[in-house]
N, CA, C and O atoms as CSV, one atom per row, in Angstrom:
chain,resi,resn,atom,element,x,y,z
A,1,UNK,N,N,0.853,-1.183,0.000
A,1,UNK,CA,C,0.000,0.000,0.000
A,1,UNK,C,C,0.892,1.236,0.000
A,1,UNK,O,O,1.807,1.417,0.803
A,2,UNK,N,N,0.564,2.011,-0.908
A,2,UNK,CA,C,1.018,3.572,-0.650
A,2,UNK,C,C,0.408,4.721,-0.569
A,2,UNK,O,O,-0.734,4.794,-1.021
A,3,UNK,N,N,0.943,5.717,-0.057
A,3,UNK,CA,C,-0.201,7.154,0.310
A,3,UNK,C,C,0.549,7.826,-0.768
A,3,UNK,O,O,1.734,8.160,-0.759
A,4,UNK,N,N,-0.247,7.957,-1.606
A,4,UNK,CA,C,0.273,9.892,-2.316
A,4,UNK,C,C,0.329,10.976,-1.865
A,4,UNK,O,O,-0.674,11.459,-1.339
A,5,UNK,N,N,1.439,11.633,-1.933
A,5,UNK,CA,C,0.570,13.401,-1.791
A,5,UNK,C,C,0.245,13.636,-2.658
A,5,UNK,O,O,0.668,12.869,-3.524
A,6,UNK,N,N,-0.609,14.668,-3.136
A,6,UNK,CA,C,-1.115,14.967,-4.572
A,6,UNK,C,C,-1.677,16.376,-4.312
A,6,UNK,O,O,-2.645,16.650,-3.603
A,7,UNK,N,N,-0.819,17.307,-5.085
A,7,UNK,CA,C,-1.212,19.087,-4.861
A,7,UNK,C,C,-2.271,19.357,-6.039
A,7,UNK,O,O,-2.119,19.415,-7.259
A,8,UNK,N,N,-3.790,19.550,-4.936
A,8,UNK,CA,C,-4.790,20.127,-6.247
A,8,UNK,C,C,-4.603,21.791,-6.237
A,8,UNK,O,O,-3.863,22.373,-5.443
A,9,UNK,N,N,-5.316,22.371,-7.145
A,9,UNK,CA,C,-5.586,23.515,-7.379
A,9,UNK,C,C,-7.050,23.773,-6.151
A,9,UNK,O,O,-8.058,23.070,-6.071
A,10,UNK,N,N,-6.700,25.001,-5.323
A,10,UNK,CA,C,-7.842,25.141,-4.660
A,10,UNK,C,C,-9.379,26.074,-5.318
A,10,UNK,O,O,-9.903,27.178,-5.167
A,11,UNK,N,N,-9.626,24.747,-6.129
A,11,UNK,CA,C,-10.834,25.520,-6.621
A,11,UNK,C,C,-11.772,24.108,-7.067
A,11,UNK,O,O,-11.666,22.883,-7.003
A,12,UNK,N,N,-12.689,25.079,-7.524
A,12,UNK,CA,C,-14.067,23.628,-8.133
A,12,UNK,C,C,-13.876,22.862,-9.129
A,12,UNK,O,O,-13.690,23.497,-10.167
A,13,UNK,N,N,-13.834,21.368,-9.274
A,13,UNK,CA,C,-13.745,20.790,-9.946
A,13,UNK,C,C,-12.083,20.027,-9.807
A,13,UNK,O,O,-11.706,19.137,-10.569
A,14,UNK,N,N,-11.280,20.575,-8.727
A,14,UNK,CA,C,-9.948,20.059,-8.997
A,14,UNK,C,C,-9.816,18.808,-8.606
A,14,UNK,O,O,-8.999,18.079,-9.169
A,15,UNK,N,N,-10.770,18.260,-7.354
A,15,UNK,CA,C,-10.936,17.140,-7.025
A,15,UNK,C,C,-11.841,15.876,-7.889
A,15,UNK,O,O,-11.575,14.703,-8.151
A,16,UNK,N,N,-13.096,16.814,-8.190
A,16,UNK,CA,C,-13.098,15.851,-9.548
A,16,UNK,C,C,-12.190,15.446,-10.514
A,16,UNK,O,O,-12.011,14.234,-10.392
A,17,UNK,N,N,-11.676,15.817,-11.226
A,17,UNK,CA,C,-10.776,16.014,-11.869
A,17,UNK,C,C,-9.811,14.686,-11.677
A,17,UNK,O,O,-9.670,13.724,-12.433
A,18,UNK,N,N,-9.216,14.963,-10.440
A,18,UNK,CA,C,-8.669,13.377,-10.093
A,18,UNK,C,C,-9.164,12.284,-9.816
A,18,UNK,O,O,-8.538,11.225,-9.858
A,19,UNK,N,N,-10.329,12.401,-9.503
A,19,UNK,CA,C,-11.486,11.522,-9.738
A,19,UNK,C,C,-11.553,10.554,-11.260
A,19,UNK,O,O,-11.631,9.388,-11.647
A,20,UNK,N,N,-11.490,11.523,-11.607
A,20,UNK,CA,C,-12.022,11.042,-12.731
A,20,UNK,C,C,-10.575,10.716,-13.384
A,20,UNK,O,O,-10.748,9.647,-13.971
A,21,UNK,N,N,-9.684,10.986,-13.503
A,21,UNK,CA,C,-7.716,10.374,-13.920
A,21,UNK,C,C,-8.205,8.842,-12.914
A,21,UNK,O,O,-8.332,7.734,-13.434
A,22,UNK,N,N,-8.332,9.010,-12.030
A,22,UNK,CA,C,-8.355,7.343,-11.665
A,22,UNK,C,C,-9.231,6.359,-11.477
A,22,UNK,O,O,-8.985,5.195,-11.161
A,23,UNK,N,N,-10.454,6.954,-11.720
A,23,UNK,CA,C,-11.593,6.463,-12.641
A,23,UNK,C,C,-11.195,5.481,-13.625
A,23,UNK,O,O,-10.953,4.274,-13.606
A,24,UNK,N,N,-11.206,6.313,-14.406
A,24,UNK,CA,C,-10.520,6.114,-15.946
A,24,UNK,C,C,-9.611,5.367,-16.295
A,24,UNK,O,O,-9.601,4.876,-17.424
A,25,UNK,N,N,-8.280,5.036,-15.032
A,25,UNK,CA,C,-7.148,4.115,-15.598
A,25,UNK,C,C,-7.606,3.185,-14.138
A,25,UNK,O,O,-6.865,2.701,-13.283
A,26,UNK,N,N,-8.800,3.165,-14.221
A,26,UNK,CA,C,-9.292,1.590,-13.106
A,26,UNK,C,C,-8.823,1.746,-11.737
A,26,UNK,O,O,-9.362,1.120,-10.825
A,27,UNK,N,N,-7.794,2.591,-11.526
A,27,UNK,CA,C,-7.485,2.415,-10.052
A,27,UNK,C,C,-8.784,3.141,-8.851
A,27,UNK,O,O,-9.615,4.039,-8.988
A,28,UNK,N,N,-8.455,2.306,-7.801
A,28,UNK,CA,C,-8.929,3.089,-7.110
A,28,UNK,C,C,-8.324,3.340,-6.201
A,28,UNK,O,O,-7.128,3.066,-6.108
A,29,UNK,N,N,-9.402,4.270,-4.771
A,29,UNK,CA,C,-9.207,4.694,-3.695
A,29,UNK,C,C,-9.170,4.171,-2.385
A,29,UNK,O,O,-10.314,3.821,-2.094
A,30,UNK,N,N,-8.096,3.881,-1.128
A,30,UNK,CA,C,-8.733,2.664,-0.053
A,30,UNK,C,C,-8.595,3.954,0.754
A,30,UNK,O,O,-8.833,3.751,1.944
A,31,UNK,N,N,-8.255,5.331,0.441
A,31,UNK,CA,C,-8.318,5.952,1.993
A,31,UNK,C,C,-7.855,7.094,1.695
A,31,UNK,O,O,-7.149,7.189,0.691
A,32,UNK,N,N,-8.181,8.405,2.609
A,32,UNK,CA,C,-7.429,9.242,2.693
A,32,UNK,C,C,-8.389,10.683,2.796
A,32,UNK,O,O,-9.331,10.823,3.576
A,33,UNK,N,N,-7.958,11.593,1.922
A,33,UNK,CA,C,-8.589,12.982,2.404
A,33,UNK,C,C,-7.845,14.089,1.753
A,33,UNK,O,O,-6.800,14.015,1.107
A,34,UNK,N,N,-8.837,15.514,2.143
A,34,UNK,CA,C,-7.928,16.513,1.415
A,34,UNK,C,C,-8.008,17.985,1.636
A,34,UNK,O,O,-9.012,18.568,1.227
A,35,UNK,N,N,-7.227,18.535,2.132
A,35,UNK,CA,C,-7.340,19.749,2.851
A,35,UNK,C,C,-6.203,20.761,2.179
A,35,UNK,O,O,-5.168,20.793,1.514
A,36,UNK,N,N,-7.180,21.545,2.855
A,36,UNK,CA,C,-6.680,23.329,1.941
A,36,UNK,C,C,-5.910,23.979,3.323
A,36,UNK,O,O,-6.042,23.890,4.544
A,37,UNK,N,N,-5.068,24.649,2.405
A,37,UNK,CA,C,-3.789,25.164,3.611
A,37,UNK,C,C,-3.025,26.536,2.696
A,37,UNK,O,O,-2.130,26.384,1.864
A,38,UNK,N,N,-3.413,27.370,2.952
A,38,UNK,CA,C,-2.805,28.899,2.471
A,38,UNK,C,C,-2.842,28.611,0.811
A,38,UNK,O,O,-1.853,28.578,0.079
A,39,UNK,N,N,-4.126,28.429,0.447
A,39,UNK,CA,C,-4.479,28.716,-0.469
A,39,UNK,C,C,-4.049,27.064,-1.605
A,39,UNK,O,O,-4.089,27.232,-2.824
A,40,UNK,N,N,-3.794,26.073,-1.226
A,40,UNK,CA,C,-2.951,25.284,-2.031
A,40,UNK,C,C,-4.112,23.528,-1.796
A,40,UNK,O,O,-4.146,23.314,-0.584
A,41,UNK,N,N,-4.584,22.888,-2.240
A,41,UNK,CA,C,-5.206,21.567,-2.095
A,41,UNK,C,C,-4.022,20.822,-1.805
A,41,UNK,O,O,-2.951,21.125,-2.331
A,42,UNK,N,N,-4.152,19.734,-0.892
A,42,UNK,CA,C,-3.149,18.572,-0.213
A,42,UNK,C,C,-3.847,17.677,-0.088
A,42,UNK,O,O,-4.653,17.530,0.829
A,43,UNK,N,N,-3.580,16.685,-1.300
A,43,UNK,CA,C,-4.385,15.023,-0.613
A,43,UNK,C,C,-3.708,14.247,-0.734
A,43,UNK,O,O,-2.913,14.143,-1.668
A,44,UNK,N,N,-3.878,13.290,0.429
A,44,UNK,CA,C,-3.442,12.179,1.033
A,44,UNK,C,C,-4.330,11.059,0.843
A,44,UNK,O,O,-5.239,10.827,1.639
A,45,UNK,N,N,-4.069,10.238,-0.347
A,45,UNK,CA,C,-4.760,9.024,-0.990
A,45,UNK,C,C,-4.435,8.000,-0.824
A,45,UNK,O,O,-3.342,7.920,-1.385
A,46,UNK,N,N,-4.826,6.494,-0.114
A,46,UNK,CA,C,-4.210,5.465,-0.146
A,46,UNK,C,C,-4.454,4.840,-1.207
A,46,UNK,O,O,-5.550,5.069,-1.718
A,47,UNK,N,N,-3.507,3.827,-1.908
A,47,UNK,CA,C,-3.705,3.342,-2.741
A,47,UNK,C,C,-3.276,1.523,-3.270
A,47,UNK,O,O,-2.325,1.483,-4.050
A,48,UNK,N,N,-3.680,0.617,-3.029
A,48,UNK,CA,C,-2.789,-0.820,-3.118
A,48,UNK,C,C,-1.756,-0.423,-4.288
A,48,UNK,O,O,-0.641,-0.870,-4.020
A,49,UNK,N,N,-1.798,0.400,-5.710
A,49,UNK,CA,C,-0.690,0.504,-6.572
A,49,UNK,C,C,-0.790,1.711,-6.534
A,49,UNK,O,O,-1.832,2.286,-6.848
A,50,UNK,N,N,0.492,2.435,-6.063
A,50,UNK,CA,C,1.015,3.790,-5.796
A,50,UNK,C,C,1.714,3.749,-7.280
A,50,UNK,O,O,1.916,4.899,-7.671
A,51,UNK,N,N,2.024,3.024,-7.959
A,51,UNK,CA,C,2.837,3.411,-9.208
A,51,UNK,C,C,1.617,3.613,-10.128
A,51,UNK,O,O,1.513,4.653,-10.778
A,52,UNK,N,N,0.720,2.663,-10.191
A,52,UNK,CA,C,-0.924,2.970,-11.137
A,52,UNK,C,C,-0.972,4.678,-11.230
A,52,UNK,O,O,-0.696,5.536,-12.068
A,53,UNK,N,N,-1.468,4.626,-9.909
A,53,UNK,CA,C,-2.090,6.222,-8.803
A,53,UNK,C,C,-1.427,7.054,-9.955
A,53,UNK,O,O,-1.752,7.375,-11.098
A,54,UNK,N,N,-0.504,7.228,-9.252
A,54,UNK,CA,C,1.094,7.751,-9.936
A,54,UNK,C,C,0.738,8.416,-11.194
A,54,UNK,O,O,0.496,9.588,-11.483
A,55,UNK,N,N,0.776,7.338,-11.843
A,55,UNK,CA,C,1.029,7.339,-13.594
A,55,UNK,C,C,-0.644,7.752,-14.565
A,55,UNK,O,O,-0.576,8.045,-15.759
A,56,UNK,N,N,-1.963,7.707,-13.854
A,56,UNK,CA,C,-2.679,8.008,-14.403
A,56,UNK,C,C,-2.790,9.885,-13.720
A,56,UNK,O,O,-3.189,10.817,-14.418
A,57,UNK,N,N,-2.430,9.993,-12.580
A,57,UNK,CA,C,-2.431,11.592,-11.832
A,57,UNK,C,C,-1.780,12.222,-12.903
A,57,UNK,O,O,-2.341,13.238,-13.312
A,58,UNK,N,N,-0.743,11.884,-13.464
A,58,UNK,CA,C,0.302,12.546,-14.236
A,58,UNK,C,C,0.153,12.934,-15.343
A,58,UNK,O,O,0.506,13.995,-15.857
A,59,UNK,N,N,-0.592,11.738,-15.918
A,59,UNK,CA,C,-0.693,11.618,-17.208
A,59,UNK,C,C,-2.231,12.728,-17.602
A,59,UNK,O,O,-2.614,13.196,-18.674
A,60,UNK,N,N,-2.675,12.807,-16.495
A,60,UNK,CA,C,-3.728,14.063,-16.316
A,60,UNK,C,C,-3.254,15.243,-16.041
A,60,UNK,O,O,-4.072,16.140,-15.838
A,61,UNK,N,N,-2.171,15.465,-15.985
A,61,UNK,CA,C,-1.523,17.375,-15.624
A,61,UNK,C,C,-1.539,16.907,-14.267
A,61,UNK,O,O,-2.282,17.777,-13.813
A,62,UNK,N,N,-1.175,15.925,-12.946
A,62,UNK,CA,C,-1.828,16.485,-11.701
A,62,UNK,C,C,-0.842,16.051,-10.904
A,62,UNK,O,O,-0.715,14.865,-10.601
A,63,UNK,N,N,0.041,17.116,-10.449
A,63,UNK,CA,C,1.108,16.897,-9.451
A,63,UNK,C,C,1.399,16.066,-8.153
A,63,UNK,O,O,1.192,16.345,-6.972
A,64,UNK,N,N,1.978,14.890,-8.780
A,64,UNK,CA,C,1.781,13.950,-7.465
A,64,UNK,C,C,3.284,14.292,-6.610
A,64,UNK,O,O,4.329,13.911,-7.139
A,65,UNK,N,N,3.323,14.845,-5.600
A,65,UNK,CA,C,4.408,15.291,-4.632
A,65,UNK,C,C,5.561,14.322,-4.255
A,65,UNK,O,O,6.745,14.654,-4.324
A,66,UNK,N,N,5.011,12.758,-3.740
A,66,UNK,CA,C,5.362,11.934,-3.154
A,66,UNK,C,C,4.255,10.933,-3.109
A,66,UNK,O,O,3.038,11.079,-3.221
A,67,UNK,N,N,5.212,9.573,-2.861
A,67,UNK,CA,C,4.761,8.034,-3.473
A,67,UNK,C,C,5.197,8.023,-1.741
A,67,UNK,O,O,6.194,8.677,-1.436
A,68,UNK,N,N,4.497,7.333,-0.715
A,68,UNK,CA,C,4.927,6.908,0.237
A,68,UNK,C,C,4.702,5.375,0.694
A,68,UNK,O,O,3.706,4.691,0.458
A,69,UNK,N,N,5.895,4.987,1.421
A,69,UNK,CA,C,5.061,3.247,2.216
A,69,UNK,C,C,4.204,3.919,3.571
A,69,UNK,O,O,4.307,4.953,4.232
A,70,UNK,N,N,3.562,3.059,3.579
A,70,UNK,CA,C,2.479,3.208,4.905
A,70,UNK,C,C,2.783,1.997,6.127
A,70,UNK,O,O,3.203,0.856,5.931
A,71,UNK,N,N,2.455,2.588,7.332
A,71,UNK,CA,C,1.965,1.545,8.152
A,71,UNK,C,C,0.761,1.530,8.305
A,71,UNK,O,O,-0.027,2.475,8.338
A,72,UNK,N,N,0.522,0.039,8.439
A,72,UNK,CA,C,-1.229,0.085,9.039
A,72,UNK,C,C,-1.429,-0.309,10.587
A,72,UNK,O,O,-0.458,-0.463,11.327
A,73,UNK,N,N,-2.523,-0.435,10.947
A,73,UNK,CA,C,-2.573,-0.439,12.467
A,73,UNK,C,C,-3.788,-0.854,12.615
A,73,UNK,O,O,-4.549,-0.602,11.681
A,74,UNK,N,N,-4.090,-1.265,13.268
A,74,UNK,CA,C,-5.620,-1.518,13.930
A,74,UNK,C,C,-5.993,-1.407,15.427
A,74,UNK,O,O,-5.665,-1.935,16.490
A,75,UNK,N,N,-6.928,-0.359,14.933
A,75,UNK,CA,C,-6.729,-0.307,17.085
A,75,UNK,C,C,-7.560,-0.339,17.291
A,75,UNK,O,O,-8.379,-0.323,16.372
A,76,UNK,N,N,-8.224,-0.444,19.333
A,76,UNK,CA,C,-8.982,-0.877,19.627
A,76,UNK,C,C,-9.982,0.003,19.406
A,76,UNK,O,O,-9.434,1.086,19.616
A,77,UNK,N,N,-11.137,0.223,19.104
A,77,UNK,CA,C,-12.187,1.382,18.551
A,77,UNK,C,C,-13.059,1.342,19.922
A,77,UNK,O,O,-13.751,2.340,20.121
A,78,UNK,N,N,-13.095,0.572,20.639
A,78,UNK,CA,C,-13.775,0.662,22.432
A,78,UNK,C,C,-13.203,0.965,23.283
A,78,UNK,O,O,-13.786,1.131,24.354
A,79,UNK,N,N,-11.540,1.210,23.151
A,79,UNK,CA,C,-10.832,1.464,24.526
A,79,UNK,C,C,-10.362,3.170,23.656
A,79,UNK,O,O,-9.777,3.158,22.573
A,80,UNK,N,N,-10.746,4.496,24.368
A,80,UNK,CA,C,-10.595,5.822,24.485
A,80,UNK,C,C,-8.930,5.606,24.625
A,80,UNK,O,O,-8.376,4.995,25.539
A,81,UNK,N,N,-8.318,6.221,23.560
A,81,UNK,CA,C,-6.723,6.779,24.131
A,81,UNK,C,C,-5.882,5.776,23.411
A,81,UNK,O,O,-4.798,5.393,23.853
A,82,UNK,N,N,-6.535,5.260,22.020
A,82,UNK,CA,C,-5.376,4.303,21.530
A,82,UNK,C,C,-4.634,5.164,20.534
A,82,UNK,O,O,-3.647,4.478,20.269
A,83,UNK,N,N,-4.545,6.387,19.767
A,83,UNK,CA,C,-4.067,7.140,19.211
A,83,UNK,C,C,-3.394,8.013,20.065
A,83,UNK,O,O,-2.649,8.699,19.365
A,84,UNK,N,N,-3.302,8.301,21.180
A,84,UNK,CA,C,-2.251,8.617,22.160
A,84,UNK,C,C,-1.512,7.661,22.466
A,84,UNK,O,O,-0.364,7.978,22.778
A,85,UNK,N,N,-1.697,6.894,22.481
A,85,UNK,CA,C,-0.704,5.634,23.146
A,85,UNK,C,C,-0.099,5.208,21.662
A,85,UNK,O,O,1.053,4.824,21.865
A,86,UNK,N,N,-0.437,5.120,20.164
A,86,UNK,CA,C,0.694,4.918,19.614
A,86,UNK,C,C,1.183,5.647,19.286
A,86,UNK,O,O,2.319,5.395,18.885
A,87,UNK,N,N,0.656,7.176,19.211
A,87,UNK,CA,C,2.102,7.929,18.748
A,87,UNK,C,C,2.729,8.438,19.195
A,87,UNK,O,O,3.663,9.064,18.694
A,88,UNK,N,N,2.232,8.291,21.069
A,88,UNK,CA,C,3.334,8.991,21.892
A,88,UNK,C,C,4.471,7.583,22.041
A,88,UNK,O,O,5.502,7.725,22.699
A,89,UNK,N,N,4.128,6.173,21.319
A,89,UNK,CA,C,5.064,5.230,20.950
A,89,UNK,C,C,6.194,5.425,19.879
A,89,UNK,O,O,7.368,5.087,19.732
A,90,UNK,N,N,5.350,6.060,19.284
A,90,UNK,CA,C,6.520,6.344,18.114
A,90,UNK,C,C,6.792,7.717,18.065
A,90,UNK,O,O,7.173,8.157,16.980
A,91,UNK,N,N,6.687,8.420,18.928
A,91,UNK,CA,C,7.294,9.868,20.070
A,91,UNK,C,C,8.680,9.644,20.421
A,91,UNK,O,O,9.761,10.135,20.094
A,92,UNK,N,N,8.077,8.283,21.588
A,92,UNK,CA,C,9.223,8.173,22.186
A,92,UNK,C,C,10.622,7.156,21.298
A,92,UNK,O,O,11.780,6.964,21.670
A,93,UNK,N,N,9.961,6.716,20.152
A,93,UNK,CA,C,11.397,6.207,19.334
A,93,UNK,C,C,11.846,7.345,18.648
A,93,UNK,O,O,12.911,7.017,18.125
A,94,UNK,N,N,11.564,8.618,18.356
A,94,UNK,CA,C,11.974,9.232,17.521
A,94,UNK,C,C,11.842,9.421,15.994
A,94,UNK,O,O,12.570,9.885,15.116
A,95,UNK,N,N,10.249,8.707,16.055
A,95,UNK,CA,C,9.472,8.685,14.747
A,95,UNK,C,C,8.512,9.475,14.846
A,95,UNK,O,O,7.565,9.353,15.623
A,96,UNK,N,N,8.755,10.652,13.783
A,96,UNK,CA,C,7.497,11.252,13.779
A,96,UNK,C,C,6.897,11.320,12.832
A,96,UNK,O,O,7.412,11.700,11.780
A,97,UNK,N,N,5.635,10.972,12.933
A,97,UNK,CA,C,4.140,10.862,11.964
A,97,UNK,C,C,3.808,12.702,11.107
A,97,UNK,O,O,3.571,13.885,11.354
A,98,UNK,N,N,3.985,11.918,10.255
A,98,UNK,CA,C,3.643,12.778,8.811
A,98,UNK,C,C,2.312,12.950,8.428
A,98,UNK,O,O,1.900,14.062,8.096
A,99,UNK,N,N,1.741,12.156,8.437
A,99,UNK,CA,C,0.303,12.125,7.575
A,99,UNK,C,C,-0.083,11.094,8.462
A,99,UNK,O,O,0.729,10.232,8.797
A,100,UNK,N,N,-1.434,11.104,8.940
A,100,UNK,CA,C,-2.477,10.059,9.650
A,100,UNK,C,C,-3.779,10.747,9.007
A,100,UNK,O,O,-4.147,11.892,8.745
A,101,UNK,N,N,-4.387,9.157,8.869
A,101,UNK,CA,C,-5.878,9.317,8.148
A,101,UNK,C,C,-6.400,7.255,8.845
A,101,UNK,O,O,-5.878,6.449,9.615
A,102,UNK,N,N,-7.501,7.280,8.079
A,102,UNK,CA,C,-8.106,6.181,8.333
A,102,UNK,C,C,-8.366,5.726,6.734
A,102,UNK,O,O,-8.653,6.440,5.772
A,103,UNK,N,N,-8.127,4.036,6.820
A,103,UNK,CA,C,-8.803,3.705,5.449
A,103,UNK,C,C,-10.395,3.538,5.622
A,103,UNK,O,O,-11.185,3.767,6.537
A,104,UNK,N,N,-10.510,2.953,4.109
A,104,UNK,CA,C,-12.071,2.536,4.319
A,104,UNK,C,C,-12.708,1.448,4.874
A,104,UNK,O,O,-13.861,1.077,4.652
A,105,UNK,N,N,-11.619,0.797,5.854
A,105,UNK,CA,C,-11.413,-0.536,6.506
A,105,UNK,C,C,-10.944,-0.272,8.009
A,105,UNK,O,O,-10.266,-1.079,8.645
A,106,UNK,N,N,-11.502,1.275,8.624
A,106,UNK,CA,C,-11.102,1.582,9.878
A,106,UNK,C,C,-10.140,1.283,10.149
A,106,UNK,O,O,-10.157,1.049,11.357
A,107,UNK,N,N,-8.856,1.065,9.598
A,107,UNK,CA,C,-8.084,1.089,9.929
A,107,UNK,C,C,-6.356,2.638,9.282
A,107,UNK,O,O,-6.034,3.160,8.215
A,108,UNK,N,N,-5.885,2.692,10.608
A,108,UNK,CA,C,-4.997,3.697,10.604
A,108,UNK,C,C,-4.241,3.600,9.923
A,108,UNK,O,O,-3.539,2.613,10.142
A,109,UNK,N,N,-3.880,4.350,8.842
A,109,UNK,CA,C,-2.827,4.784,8.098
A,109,UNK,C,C,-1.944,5.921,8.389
A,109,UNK,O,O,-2.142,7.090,8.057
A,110,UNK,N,N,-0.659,5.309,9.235
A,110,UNK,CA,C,0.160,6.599,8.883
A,110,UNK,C,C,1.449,6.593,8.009
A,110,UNK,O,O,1.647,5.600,7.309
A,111,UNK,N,N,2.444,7.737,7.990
A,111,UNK,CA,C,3.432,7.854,7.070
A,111,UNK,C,C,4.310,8.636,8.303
A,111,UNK,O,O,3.919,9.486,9.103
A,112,UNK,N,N,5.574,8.049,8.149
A,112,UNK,CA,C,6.194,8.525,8.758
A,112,UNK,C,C,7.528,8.707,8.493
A,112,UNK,O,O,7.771,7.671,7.875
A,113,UNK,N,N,8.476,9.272,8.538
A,113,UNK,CA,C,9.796,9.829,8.926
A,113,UNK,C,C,10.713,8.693,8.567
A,113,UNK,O,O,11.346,8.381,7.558
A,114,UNK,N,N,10.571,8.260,9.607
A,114,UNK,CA,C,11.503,6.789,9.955
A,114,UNK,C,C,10.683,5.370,9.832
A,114,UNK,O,O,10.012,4.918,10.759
A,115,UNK,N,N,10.867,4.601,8.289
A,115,UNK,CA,C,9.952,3.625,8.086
A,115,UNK,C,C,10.588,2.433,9.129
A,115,UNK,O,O,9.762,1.803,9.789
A,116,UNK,N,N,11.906,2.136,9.282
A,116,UNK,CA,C,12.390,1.160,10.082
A,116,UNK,C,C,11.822,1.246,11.058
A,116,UNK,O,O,11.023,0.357,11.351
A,117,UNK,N,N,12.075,2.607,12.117
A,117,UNK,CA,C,11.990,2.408,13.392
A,117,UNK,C,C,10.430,2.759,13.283
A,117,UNK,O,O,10.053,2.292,14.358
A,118,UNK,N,N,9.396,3.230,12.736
A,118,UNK,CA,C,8.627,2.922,12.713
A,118,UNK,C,C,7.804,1.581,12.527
A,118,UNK,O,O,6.708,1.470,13.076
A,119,UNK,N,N,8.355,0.523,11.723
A,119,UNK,CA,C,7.957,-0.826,11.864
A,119,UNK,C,C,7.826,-1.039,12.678
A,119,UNK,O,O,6.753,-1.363,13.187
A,120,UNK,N,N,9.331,-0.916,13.406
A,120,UNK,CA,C,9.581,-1.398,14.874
A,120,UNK,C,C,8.527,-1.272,15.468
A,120,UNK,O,O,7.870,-2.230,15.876
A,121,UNK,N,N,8.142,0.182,15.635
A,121,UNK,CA,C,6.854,0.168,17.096
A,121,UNK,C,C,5.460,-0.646,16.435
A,121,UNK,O,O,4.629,-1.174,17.174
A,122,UNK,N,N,5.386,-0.653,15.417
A,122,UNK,CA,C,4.269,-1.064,14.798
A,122,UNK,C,C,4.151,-2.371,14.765
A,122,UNK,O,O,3.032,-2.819,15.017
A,123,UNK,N,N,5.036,-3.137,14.513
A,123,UNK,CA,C,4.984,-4.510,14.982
A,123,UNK,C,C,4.804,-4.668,16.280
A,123,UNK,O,O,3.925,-5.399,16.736
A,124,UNK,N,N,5.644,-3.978,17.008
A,124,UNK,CA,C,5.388,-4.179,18.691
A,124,UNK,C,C,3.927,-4.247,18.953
A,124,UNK,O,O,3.338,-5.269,19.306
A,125,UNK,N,N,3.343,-2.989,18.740
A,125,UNK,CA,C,2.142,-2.776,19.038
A,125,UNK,C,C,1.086,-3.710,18.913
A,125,UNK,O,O,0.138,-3.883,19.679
A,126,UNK,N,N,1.455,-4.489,17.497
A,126,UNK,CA,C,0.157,-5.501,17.112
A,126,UNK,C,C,0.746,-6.890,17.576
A,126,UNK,O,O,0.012,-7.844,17.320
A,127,UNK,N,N,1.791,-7.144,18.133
A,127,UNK,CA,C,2.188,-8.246,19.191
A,127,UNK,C,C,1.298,-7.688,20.245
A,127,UNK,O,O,0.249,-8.271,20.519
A,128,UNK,N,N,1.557,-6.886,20.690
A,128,UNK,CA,C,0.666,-6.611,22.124
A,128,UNK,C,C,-0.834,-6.942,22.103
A,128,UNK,O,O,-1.511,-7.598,22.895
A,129,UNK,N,N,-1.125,-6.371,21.095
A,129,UNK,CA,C,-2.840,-6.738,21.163
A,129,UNK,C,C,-3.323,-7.567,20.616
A,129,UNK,O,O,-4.545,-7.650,20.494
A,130,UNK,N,N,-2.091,-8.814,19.909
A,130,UNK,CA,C,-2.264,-9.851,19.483
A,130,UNK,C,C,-2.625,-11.037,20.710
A,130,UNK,O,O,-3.395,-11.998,20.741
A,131,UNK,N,N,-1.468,-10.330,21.873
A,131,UNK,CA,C,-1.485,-11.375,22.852
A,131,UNK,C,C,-2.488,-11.108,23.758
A,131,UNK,O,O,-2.882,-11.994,24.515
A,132,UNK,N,N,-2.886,-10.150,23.771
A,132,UNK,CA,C,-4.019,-9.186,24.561
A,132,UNK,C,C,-5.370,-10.095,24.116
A,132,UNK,O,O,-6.136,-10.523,24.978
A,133,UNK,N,N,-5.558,-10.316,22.824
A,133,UNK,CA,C,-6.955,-10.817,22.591
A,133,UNK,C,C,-7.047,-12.619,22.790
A,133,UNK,O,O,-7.992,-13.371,23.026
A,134,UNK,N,N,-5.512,-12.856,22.556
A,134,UNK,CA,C,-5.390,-14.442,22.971
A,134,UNK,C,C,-5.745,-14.827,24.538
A,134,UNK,O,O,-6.083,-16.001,24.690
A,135,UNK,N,N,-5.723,-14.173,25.480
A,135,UNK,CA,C,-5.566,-13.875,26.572
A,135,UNK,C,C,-7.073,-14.179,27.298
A,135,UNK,O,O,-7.237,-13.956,28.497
C-alpha cells in the first residue's frame, strides 16, 4: 500500500478532476482525504498501486508530490486513548508521523519519517494486542 501526496488547485472541480484520472485508468481509492492550507489543495490518498495512482495523476496534468510506504494499524475502537498511546510510541522512538488518516477498513494509516523504526513500534504494538486478545 502507498499514500500519495497529490497538490490540487484550490478551486471547483480540482478534485473531480482526479477523480475522474483514476476512474478512468481503473485504479482506485482505499483511503485518505484533502485539505486546503494557504491557499494550495493537499491530498493524502491510499492506494494498493502507488505506481498505477502515480502514472494516471500525471498523465492528467496532476502533481503527485510523493509516493509513500504506509503503516497500518488496527486499534482498539472501544478502549478511548489508543491514538495517544501509539504515537506517543513512536514519540518516544523518535518517529514522527507525517500524515495520519483512516482507510475505508477503519483502519490507521500513517506515514512517517523513519519507516524502520517505525515498523519497529508497529509490529510491537500488534504483538501486544495480538497477545491481549489471545488472553
Amino acid at each position: 500500500m502507498n499514500d500519495l501526496s497529490i497538490l490540487l488547485d484550490d478551486r471547483p472541480g480540482a478534485l473531480a478532476a482526479m477523480g475522474d484520472a483514476l476512474g478512468n485508468a481503473g485504479v482506485s481509492i482505499e483511503g485518505g482525504g484533502v485539505f486546503v492550507a494557504d491557499g494550495r489543495g493537499i491530498a493524502h490518498f491510499l492506494f494498493h498501486d502507488g505506481d498505477a495512482a502515480r502514472e494516471a495523476l500525471e498523465r492528467a496534468g496532476i502533481t503527485v508530490l510523493a509516493v509513500n510506504e504506509v503503516l497500518v494499524q488496527r486499534l482498539k475502537q472501544d478502549e478511548p486513548g489508543q491514538l495517544g498511546k501509539i504515537a506517543r510510541r513512536m514519540a518516544d522512538a523518535g518517529v514522527n508521523i507525517e500524515v495520519m488518516y483512516s482507510d475505508h477498513d477503519h483502519q490507521l494509516i500513517l506515514v512517517v519519517d523513519d519507516m524502520a523504526k517505525g515498523r519497529e513500534v508497529s509490529e510491537d504494538w500488534m504483538r501486544e494486542v495480538n497477545a491481549a486478545r489471545s488472553a
